[in-house]
KOLLONU-190564 format. One record per residue (C-alpha): residue number from 1; z, y, x. Coordinates in steps of 0.2 Angstrom, whole numbers, plus 5000, padded with zeros to 4 digits. Layout:
 num    Z    Y    X
 NUM    Z    Y    X
...
***
This chain:
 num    Z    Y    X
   1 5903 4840 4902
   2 5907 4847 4885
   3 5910 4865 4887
   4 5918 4869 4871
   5 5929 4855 4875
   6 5932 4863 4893
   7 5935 4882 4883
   8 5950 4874 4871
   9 5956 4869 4886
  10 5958 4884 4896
  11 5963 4892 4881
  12 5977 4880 4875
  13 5983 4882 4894
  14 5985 4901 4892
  15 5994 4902 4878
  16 6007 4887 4884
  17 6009 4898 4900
  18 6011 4915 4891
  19 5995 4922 4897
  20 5999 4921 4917
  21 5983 4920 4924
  22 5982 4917 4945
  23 5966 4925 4953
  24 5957 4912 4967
  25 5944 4918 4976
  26 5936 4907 4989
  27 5921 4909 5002
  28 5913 4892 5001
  29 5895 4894 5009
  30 5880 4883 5006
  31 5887 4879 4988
  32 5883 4885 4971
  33 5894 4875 4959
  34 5911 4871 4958
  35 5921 4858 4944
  36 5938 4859 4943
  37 5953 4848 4933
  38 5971 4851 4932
  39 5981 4840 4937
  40 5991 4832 4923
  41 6007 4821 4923
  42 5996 4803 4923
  43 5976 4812 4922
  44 5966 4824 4927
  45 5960 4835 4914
  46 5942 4843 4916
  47 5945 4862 4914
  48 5929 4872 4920
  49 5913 4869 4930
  50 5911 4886 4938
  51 5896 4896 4943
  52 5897 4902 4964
  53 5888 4919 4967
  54 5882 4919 4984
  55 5893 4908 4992
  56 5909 4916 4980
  57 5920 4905 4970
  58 5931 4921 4960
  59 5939 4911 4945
  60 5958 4913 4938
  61 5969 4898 4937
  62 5983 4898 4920
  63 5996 4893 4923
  64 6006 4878 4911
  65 6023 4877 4904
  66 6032 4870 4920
  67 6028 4885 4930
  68 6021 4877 4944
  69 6002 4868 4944
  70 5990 4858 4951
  71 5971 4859 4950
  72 5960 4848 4960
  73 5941 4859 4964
  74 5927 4848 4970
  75 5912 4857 4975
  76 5893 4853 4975
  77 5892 4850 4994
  78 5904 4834 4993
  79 5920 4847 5001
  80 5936 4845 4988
  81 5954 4850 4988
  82 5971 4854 4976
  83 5978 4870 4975
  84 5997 4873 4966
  85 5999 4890 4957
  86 6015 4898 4953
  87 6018 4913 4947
  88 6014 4931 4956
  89 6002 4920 4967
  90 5985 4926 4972
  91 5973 4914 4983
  92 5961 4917 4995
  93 5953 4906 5006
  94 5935 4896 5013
  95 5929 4879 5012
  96 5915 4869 5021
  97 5912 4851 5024
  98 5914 4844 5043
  99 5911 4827 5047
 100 5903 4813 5036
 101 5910 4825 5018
 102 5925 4828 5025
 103 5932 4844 5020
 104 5940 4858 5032
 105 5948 4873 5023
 106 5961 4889 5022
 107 5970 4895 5012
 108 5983 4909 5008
 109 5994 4921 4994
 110 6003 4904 4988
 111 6018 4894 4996
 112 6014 4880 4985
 113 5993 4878 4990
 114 6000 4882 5009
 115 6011 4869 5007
 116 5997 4857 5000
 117 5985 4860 5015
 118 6000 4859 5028
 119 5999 4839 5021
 120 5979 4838 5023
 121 5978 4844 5039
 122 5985 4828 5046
 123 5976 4817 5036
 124 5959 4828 5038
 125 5963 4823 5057
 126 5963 4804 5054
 127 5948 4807 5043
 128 5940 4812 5056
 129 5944 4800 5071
 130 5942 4784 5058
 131 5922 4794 5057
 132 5922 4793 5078
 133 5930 4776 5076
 134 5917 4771 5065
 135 5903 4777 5075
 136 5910 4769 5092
 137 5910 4751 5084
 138 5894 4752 5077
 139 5888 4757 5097
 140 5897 4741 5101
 141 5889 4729 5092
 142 5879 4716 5101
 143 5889 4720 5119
 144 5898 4706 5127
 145 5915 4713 5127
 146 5910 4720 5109
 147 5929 4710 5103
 148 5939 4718 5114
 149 5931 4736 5112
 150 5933 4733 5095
 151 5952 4728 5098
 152 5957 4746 5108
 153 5946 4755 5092
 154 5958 4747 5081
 155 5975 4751 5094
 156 5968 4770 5092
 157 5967 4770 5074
 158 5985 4761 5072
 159 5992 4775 5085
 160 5985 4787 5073
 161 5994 4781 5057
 162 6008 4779 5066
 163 6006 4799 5072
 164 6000 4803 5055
 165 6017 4797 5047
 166 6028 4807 5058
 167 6018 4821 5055
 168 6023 4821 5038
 169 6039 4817 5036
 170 6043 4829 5046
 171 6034 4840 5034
 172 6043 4834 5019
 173 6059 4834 5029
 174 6056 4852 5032
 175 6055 4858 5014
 176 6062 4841 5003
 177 6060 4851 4986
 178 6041 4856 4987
 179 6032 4848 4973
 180 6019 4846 4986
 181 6028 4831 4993
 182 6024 4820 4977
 183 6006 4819 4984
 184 6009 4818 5003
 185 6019 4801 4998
 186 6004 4795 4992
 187 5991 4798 5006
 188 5982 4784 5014
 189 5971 4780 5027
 190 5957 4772 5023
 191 5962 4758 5013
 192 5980 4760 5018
 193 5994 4768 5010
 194 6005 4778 5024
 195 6020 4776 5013
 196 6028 4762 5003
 197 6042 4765 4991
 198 6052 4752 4996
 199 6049 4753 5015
 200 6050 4771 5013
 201 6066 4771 4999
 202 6076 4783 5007
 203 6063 4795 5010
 204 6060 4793 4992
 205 6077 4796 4985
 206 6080 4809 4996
 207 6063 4819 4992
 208 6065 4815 4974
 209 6081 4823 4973
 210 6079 4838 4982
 211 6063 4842 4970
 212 6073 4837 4953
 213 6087 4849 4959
 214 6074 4862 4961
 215 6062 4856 4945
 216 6071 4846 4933
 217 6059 4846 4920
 218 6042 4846 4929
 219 6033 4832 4921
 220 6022 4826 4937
 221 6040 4825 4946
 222 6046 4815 4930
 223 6031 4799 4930
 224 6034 4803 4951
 225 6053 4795 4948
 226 6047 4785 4936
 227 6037 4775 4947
 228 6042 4775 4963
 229 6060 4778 4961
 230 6067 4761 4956
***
């Protein structure tokens, strides 16, 4: 990764955002590196790949133009996650990998990065039982009734997408106008999108204007409308 590349850039990001700097500081044991990327309208944009001193991730985030954004971390270990940054924030938190690379983390000292892991927690709970799942089928294999166990795996796991759904739209119902709604409308499971924007329309319109009354001009909420608001 070019690093004078990855310099302009966090340079250029200053000086679009005035110099508002947000301080992150993260516990993440057993790791010692850490890449991050903001989040652009269409890309992500390598921005650093940071240095952890004994299991301490202490970096500050710029903030852009629009006053409210996204970075994506992913760490050495296999754990990753997004974080939103708005001004007068200041984050705190831990990270560590559960499961096969499944990440479990906390965080605090921002609405919008709360808001962000209030949307992974349900998903990190169908991560997990689609690993259990996993494991439970591969056990079967070779038993008679191996078809029908396989059958009431696959009734569990549709349960849970169903589950996972609820749980967030009722999290997006509850504060229609977060920013952090553009990426719960895109979680999957597995291969599966959870939401479809022409199943899902209503949810969609309704979302997408709660946040352009709120963020007229963000431009991740403008290619959001663009391509799932028809």
């Amino acid at each position: 990764m070019n690093k004078s590349l990855l310099g302009a850039s966090a340079l250029f990001l200053a000086a679009c955002s005035g110099g508002d700097l947000v301080p992150v500081s993260l516990e993440v044991p057993n790791c010692d590196t850490a890449v991050v990327f903001r989040i652009d309208a269409e890309q992500l944009v390598p921005w650093d790949t940071l240095a952890l001193s004994d299991g301490m991730l202490e970096t500050e985030l710029p903030l852009d133009s629009s006053g409210s954004t996204f970075y994506a971390l992913s760490f050495k270990h296999g754990a990753s996650l997004r974080l939103g940054i708005e001004r007068g924030d200041d984050i705190e938190g831990s990270v560590k990998v559960v499961g096969s690379g499944i990440t479990d983390y906390s965080v605090t000292g921002s609405q919008l990065s709360e808001r962000l892991l209030a949307h992974y927690l349900p998903l990190r709970h169908t991560a997990l039982l689609m690993d259990t799942l996993e494991q439970e089928a591969k056990a079967h294999q070779g038993m008679q009734d191996a078809a029908e166990q396989n059958a009431q795996l696959f009734m569990r796991y549709e349960a849970r997408v169903a589950k996972h759904r609820e749980e967030l739209i009722k999290l997006v119902n509850e504060q229609p106008a977060s920013l952090a709604n553009i990426f719960a409308l895109y979680q999957s499971a597995g291969n599966f999108y959870l939401f479809d924007p022409q199943r899902d329309s209503a949810l969609f319109r309704s979302t997408a204007d709660a946040m352009s009354e709120a963020h007229p001009e963000h431009p991740i909420l403008k290619v959001f409308i663009q391509s799932a608001i028809r």
